[in-house]
PLY file of the C-alpha trace (Angstrom):
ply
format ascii 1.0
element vertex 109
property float x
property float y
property float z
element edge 108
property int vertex1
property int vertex2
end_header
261.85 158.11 -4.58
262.45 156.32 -7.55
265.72 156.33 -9.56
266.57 159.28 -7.94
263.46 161.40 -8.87
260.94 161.87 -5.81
257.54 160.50 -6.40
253.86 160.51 -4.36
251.94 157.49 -4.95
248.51 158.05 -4.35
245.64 155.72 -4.02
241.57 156.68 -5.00
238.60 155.54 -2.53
238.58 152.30 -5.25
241.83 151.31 -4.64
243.33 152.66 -8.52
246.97 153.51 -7.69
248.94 156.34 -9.75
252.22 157.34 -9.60
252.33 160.76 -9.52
256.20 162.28 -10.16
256.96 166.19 -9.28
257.56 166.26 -13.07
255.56 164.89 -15.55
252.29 163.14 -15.64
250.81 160.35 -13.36
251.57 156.78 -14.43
249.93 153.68 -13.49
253.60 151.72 -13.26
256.68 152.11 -12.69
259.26 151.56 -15.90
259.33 147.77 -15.42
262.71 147.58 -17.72
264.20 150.37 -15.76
263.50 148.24 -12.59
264.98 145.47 -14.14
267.95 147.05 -14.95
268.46 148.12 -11.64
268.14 144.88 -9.85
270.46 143.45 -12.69
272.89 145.94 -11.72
273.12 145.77 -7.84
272.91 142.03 -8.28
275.29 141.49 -11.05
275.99 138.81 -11.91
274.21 136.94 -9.37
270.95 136.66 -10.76
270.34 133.59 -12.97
266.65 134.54 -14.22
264.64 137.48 -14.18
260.87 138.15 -16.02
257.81 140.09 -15.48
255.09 137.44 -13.90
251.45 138.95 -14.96
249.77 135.20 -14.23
249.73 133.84 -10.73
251.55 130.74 -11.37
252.89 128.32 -9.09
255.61 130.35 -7.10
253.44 133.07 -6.56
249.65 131.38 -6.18
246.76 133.46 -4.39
243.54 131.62 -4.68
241.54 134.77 -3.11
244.01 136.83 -6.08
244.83 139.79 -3.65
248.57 139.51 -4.44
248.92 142.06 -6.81
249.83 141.46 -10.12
252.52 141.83 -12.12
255.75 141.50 -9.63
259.26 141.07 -11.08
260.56 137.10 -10.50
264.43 137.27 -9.96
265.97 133.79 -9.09
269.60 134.01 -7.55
272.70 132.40 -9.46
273.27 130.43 -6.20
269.58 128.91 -5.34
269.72 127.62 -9.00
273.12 126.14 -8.35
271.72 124.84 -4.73
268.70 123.12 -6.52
270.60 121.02 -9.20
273.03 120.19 -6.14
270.16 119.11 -4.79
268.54 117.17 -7.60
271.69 115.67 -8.61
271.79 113.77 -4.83
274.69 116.12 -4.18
276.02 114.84 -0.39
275.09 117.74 2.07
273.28 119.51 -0.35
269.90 121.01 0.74
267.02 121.87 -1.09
266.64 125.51 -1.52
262.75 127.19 -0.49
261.99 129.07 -3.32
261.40 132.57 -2.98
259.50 134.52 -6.10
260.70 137.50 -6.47
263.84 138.88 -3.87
263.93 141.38 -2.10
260.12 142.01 -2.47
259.87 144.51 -5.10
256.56 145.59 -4.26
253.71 146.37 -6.86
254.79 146.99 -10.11
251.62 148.80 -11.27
0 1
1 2
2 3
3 4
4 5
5 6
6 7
7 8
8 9
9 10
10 11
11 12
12 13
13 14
14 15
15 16
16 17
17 18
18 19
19 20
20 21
21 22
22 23
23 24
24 25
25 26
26 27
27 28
28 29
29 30
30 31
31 32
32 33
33 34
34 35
35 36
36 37
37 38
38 39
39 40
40 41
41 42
42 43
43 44
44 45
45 46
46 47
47 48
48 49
49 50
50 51
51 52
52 53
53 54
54 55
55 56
56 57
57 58
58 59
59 60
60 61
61 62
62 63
63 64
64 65
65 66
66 67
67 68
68 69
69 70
70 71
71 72
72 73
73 74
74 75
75 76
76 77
77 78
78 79
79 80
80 81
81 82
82 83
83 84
84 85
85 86
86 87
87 88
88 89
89 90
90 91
91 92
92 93
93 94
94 95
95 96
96 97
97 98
98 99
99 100
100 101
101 102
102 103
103 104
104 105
105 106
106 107
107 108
């Protein structure tokens, strides 16, 4: 189920995914802005960065590059606001374990 429409996802003997709706053709991804939108949405205002990561970079890093590729990266308003705490020597501030994309999305293609 996917914004309210039911979906099969279905997956070939090489490992090709498609997204296969009860109306309309098979995809290969999900609307990324769509999914966007909805995490903006239930988060409100909460969320301090989100983007489209297509590159392992260094918050989400797979040497062996089975992590699929791309994931949505959402950072929340209050880990930001935890980490400058933190840089700025802020007393009883921790540092915050970054977390690349939250909740796990999933595969975006």
């Amino acid at each position: 189920m996917f914004a309210g429409e039911p979906q099969y996802i279905a997956t070939d003997s090489e490992g090709h995914t498609r997204i296969i709706p009860l109306n309309g053709e098979p995809k290969t991804e999900l609307d990324r802005g769509q999914i966007m939108s909805m995490v903006q949405e239930a988060a409100g205002a909460s969320i301090a960065e989100m983007r489209v990561i297509d590159q392992y970079d260094a918050y989400y890093l797979d040497r062996l590059r089975e992590k699929p590729l791309p994931v949505i990266y959402a950072t929340p308003q209050d880990a930001l606001e935890s980490l400058e705490a933190w840089e700025r020597g802020r007393e009883g501030a921790t540092k915050p374990i970054p977390i690349p994309h939250f909740p796990p999305l999933g595969r975006v293609s």
